[in-house]
C-alpha positions as CSV (number, residue, x, y, z in Angstrom):
1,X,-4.9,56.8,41.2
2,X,-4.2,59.1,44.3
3,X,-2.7,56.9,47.3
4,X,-3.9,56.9,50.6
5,X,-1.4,59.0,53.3
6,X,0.1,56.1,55.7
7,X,1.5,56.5,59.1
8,X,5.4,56.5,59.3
9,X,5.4,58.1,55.9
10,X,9.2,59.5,56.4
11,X,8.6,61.7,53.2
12,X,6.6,64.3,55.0
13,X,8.3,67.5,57.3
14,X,12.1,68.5,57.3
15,X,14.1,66.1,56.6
16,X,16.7,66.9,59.6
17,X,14.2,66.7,62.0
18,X,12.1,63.4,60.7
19,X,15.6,61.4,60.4
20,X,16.4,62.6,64.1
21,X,13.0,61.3,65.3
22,X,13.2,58.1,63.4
23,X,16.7,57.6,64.3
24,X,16.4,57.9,68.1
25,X,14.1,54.9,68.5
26,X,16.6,52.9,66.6
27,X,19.7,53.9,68.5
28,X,17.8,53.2,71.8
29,X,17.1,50.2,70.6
30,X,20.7,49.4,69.9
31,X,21.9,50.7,73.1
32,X,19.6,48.7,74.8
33,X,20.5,45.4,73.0
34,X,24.6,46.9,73.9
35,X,23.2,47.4,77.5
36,X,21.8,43.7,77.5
37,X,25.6,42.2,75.9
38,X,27.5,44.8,78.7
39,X,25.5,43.6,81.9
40,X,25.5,40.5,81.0
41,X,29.4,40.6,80.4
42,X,29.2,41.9,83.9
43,X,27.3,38.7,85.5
44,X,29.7,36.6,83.6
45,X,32.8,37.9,84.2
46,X,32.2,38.8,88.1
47,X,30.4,35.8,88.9
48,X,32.6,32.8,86.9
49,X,36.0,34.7,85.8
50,X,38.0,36.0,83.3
51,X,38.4,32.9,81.4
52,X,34.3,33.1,81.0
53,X,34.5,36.5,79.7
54,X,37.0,35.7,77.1
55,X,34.9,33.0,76.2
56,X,32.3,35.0,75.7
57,X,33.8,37.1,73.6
58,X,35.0,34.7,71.5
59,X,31.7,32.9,71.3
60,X,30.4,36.6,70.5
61,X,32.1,37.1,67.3
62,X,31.0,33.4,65.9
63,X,27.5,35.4,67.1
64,X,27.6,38.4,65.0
65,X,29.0,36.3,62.0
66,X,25.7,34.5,61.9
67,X,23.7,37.6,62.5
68,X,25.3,39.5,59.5
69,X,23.6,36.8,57.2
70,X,20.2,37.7,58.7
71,X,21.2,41.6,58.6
72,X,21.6,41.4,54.4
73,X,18.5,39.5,54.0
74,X,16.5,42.0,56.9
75,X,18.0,44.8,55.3
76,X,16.9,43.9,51.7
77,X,13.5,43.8,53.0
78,X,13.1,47.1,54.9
79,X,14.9,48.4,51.1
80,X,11.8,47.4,49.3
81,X,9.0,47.7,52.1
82,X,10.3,51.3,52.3
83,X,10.5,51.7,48.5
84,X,6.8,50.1,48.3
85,X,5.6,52.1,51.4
86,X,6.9,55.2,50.2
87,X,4.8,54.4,47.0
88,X,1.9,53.7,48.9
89,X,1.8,50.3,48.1
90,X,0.9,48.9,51.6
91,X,-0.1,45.2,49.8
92,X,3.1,44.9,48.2
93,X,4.8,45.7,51.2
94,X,2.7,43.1,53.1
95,X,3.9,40.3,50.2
96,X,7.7,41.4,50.7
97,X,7.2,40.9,54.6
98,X,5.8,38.0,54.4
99,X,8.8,36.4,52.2
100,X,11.4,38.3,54.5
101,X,10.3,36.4,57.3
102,X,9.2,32.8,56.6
103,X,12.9,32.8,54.0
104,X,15.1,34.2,57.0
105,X,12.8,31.7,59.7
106,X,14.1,28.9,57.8
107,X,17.6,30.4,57.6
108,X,17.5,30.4,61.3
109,X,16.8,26.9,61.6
110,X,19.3,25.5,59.4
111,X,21.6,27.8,61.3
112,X,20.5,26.2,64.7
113,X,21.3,22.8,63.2
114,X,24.2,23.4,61.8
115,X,26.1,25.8,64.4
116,X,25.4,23.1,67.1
117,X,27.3,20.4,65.1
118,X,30.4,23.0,63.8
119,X,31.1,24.9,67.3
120,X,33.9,22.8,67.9
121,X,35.6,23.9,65.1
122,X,34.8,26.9,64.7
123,X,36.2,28.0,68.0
124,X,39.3,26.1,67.0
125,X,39.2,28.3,64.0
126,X,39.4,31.2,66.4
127,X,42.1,29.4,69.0
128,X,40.2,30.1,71.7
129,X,42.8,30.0,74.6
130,X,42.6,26.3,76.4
131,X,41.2,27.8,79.5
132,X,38.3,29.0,78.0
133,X,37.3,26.6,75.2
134,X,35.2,24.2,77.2
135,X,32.9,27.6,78.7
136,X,32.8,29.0,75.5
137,X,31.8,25.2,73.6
138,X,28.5,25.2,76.2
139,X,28.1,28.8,75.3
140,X,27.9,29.2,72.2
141,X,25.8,26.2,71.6
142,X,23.3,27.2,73.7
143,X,23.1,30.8,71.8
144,X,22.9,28.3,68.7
145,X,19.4,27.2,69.6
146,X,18.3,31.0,70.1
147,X,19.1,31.7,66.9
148,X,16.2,31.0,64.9
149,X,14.2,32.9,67.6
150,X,16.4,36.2,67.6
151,X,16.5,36.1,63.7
152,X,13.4,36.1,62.8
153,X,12.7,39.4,65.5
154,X,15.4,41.1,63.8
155,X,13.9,40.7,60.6
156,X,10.4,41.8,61.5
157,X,12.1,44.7,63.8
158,X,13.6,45.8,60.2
159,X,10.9,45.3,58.3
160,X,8.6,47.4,60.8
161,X,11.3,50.2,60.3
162,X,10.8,50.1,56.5
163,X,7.3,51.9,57.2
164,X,8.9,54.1,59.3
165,X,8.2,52.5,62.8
166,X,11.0,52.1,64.9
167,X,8.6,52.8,68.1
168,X,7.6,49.2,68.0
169,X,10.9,47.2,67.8
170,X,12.0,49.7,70.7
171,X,9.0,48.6,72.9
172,X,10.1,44.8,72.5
173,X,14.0,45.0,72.7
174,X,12.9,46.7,76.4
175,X,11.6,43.6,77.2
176,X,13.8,41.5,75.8
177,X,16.4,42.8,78.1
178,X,14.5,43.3,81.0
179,X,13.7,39.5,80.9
180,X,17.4,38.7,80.0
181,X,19.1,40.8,82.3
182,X,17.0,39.4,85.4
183,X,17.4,35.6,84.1
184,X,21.0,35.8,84.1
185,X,22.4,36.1,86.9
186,X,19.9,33.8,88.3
187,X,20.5,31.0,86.0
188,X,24.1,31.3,86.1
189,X,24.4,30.9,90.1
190,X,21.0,29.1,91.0
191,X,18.6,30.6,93.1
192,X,15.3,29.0,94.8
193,X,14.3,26.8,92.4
194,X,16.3,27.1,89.7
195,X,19.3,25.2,89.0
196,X,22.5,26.2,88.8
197,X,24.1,26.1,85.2
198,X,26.8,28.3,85.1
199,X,28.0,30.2,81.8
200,X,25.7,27.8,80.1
201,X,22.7,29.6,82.5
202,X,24.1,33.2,80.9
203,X,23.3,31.6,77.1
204,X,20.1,30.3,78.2
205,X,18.5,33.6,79.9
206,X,19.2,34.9,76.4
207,X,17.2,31.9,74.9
208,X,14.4,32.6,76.6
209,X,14.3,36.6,76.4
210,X,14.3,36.0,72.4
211,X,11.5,33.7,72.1
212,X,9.3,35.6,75.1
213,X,9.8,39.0,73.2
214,X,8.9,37.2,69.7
215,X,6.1,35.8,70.6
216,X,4.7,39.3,72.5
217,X,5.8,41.3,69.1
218,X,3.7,39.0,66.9
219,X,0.6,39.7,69.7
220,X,1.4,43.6,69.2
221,X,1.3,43.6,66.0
222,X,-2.3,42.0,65.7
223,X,-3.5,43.4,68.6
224,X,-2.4,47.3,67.0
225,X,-3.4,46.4,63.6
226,X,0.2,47.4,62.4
227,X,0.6,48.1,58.8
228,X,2.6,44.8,57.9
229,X,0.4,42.6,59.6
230,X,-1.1,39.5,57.7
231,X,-4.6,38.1,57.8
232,X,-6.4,36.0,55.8
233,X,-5.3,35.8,51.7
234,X,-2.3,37.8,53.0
235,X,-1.1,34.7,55.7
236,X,-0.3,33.2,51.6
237,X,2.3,35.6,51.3
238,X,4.7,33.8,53.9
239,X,4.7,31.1,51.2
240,X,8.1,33.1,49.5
241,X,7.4,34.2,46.0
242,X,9.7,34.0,43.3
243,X,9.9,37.8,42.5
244,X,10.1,38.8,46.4
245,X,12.9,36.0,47.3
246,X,14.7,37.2,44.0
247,X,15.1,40.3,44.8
248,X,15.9,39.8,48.6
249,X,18.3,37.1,47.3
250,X,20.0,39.6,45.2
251,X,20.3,42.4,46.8
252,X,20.4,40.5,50.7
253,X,23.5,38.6,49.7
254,X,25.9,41.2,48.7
255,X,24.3,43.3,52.1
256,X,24.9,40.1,54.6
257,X,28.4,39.5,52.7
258,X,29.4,42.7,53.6
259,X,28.9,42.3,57.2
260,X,30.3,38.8,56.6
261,X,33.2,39.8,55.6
262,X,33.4,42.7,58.5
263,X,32.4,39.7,60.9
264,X,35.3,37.4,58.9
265,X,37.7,40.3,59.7
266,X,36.6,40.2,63.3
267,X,37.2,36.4,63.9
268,X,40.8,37.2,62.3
269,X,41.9,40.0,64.4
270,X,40.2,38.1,67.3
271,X,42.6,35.3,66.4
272,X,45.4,37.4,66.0
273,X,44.8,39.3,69.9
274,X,44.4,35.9,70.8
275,X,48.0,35.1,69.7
276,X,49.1,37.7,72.6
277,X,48.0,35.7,75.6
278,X,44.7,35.5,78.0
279,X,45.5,39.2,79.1
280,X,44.9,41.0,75.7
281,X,42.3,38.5,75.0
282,X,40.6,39.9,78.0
283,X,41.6,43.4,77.8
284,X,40.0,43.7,73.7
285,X,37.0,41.9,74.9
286,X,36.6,44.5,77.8
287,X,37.0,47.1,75.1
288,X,34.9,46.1,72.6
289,X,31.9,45.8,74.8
290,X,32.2,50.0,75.1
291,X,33.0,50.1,71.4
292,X,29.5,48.5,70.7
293,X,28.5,52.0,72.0
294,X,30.6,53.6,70.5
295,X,29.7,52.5,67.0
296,X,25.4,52.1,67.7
297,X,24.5,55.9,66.3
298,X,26.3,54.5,62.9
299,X,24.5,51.5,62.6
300,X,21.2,53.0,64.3
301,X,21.6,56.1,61.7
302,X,22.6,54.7,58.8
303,X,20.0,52.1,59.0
304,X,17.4,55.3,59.3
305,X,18.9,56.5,56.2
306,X,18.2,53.5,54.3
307,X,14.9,53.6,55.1
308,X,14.0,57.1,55.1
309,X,16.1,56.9,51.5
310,X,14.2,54.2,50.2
311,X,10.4,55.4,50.8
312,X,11.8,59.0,49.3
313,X,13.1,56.9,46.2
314,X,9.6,54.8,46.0
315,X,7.6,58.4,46.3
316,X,9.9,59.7,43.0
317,X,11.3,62.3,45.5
318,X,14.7,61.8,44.3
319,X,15.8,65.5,44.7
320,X,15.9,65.1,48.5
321,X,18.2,62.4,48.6
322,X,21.4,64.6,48.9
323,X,20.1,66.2,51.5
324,X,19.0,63.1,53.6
325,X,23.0,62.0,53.7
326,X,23.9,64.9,54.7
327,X,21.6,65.6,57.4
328,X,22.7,61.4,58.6
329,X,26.6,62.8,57.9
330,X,26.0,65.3,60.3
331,X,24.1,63.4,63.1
332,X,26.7,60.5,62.9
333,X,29.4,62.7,63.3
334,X,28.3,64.7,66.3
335,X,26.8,61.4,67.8
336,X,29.7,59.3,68.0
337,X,32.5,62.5,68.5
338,X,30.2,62.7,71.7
339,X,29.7,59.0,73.2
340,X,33.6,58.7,72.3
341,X,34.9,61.3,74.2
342,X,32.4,60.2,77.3
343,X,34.0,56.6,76.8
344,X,37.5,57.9,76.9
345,X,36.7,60.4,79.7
346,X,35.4,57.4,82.2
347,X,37.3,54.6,80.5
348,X,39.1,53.4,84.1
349,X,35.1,53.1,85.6
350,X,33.9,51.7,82.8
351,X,36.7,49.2,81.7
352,X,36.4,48.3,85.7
353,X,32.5,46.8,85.1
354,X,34.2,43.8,83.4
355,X,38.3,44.0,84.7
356,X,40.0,43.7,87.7
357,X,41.0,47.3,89.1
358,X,44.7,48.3,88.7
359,X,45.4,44.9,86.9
360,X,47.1,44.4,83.6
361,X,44.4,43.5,81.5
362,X,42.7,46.6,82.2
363,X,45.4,49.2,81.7
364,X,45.8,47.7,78.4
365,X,42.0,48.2,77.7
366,X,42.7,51.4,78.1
367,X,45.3,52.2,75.8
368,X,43.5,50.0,73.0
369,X,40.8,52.5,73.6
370,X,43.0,55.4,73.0
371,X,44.1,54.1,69.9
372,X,41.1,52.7,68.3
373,X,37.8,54.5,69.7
374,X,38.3,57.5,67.5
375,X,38.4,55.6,64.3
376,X,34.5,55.0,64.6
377,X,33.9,58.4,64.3
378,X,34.8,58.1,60.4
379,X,33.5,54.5,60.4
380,X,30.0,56.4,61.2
381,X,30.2,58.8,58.4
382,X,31.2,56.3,55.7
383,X,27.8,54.0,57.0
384,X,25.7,57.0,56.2
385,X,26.9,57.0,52.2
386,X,26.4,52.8,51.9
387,X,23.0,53.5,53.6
388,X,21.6,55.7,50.6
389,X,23.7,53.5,48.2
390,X,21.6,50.7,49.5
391,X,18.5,52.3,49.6
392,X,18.9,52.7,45.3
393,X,20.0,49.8,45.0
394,X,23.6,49.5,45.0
395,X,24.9,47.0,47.4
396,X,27.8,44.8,45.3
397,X,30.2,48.0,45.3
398,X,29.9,48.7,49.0
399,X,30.8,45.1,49.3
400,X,34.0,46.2,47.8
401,X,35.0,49.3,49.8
402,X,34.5,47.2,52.8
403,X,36.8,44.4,51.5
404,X,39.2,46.8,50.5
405,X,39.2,48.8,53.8
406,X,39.6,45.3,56.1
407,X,41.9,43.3,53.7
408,X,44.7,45.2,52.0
409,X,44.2,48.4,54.3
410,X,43.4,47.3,57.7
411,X,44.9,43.4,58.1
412,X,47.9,44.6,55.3
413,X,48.8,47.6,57.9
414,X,48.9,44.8,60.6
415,X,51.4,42.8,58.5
416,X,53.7,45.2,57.7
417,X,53.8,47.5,61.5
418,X,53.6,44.2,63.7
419,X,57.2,43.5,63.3
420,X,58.1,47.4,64.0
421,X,55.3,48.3,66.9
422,X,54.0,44.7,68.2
423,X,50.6,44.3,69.5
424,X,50.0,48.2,68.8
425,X,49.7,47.3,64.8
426,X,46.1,45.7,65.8
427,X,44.3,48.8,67.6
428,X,45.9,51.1,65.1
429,X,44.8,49.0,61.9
430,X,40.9,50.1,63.3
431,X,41.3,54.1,62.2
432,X,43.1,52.9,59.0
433,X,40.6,51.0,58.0
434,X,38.0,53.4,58.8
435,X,39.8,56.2,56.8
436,X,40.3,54.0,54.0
437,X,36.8,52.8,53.6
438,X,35.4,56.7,54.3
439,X,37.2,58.2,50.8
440,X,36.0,54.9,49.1
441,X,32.7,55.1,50.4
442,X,32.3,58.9,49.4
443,X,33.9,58.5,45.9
444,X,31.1,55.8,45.3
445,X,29.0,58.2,46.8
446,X,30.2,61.5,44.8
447,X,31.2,60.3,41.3
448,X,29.5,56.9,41.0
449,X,25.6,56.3,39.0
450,X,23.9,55.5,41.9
451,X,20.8,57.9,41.2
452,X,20.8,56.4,37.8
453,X,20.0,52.6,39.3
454,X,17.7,54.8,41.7
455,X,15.6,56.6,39.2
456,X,15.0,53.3,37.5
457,X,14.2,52.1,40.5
458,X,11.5,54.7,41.3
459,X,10.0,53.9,37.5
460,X,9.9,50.3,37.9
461,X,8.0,50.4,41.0
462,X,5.5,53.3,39.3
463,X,5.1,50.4,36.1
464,X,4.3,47.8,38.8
465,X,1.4,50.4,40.5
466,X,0.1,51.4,37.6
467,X,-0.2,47.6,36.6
468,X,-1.6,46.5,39.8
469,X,-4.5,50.0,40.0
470,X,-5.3,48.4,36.2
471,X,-6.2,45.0,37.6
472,X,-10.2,44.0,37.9
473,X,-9.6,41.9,40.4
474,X,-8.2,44.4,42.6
475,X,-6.0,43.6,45.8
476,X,-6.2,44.0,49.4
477,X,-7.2,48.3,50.0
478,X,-4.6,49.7,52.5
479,X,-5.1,50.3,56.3
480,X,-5.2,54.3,56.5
């Protein structure tokens, strides 16, 4: 049987070209989401004080742990939407959606629950300097509650990319931040009406932003008659289903544990800056709100790879895939060689957004920059390989390379230059890390069966069409 053509089939046109297109929408909407964390930095640290901002940024990391759970499971969902929509099987992509989001919904909530009653100790975990422990408590708990809300956007946001629409989660991540951005600053000093809640006002504009733009991407998506939506039968499918949560289960897992354990790195090097006082706490929390830019094109274009990967693996176009890393190798690298250079060119204007001019805290942002902001360069390339490893299949050896590159490389560089360069063995464990995890990450890539696991993939999901075209019953036709 001959399948339909689809819109946001990324099989179609030169490769180069369509992974360009499809990746701009994407890094927009990550530089919008690292415009909504900067500003509101901004609000935060102008308008209540250092000690806000480092709380902040300690509450952030606790932030991104959580996320990285969601990420796997999203991720695992725009693998096999893409593989399924590349096949032209728009139902089965419809019954992977509707697990991926009523499985991670229920995540979110348990998260809510749970992350309210643990804050305490988890920012004891990080030790959060004194001065900024109570801010960041109220915080973070508040950004607790917006979890659920923020999770389950990301996952349909991902899930819409896997049928090659990253349009859509661009649209509503404007409006998230628009509604963010103006609620904070209004929340956090009081004005007319509103009340005046402090850093605790800064957590709950970001509350309301999440469940506002949810709530208007669910409208959109009936309203436009988008591919993924569910009516009728289909609403069925957000009742998880053995075979989808199985495979999102297995192949989300590895995927979130791999950003867990980047995030579990994270909380340990914030710990250790910690360690050297509220200057360096502030001065690394002013520099990683530029490195979010920094870094965006490799998570914007090796998420794009995935995708595009996975719909050419599901339309038994496996010849191409070579030729998709390389064209992401090649954007990644020229992307972040250029937003690094602009950060290190305008560093003092930009480090002065969130730090006091001439003070000490943001002299030392400055030379952390020097020493780290390069290392994302390789960081971006190495993303690219894991992203067509994913999209076949292959998730528990990236796991590896990344434990590997943050362990024994990164935190074991750490342990043996502290004692010889001080503070300096922290920014410079970033690039070897990076290097490290770039030759494992292209070894996998270069020597390792990966196309093997892909090809089968590729049949398995042929079996299952061929089964499903066999069936009398038949099944939902695709929207053309």
């Amino acid at each position: 049987m001959t399948r339909p053509e689809l819109k946001g089939d990324l099989t179609q046109g030169p490769i180069l070209k369509t992974l360009l297109a499809f990746s701009l929408p994407t890094l927009l909407t990550n530089l919008l989401q690292s415009v909504n964390g900067t500003v509101n930095a901004i609000w935060v640290g102008k308008l209540i004080g250092e000690e806000a901002l480092a709380a902040t940024a300690n509450a952030n990391i606790v932030m991104f742990l959580i996320f990285s759970a969601a990420f796997g499971f999203g991720m695992a969902g725009t693998v096999r939407i893409g593989q399924r929509y590349g096949g032209r099987d728009l139902d089965g992509s419809r019954r992977t959606f509707g697990t991926s989001v009523a499985f991670c919904a229920l995540v979110g909530a348990f998260v809510a629950i749970v992350g309210w009653l643990a804050a305490p100790a988890l920012l004891h975990m990080l030790d959060t300097p004194g001065a900024a422990y109570g801010l960041a408590l109220t915080y973070l708990r508040v950004i607790f509650i917006s979890m659920p809300f923020g999770i389950v956007t990301i996952v349909i946001a991902m899930s819409l990319r896997g049928t090659g629409d990253a349009r859509t989660p661009l649209i509503f991540m404007a409006l998230s931040v628009a509604i963010d951005v103006m609620l904070n600053p209004l929340l956090i000093t009081g004005a007319g009406p509103l009340p005046e809640m402090g850093i605790a006002g800064s957590a709950m504009s970001t509350l309301s932003a999440n469940l506002i733009s949810l709530l208007a991407l669910l409208a959109f998506i009936y309203r436009r008659d988008l591919p993924l939506r569910l009516r009728g039968a289909e609403l069925g499918y957000l009742l998880p289903k053995r075979e989808e949560l199985s495979f999102i289960l297995a192949k989300g897992l590895p995927m979130g544990a791999q950003m867990l354990v980047v995030s579990a790195a994270g909380i340990i090097v914030v710990g250790l800056v910690n360690r050297e006082g509220l200057v360096a706490a502030a001065a690394y929390g002013a520099a990683m709100q530029l490195f979010t830019y920094v870094q965006m094109p490799a998570m914007a274009i090796s998420a794009a790879v995935s995708a595009m990967a996975a719909q050419y693996i599901g339309a038994g176009k496996m010849g191409e895939l070579d030729q998709v890393t390389r064209s992401g190798s090649m954007l990644n690298a020229g992307l972040t060689g250029a937003i690094t250079v602009l950060v290190l060119v305008f560093d003092r204007p930009a480090l002065g957004l969130f730090l006091e001019p001439g003070g000490a805290a943001l002299e030392l942002a400055r030379h952390i920059q020097y020493l780290s902001a390069w290392s994302f360069i390789l960081f971006g390339v190495m993303m690219v390989y894991t992203g067509t490893l994913r999209a076949g299949g292959v998730v528990w050896r990236p796991l590896l390379v990344m434990a590997i590159a943050l362990y024994p490389a990164r935190l074991g560089f750490y342990a043996v230059a502290y004692p010889l360069i001080g503070a300096d063995a922290i920014w410079l464990s970033f690039p070897v890390g990076s290097f490290v995890s770039l030759v494992l990450a292209y070894g996998l890539y270069r020597f390792g069966n990966w196309r093997d696991k892909a090809q089968a993939v590729a049949r398995g999901l042929a079996a299952e069409q061929a089964t499903a075209d066999a069936e009398p019953t038949g099944r939902p036709q695709p929207t053309i």
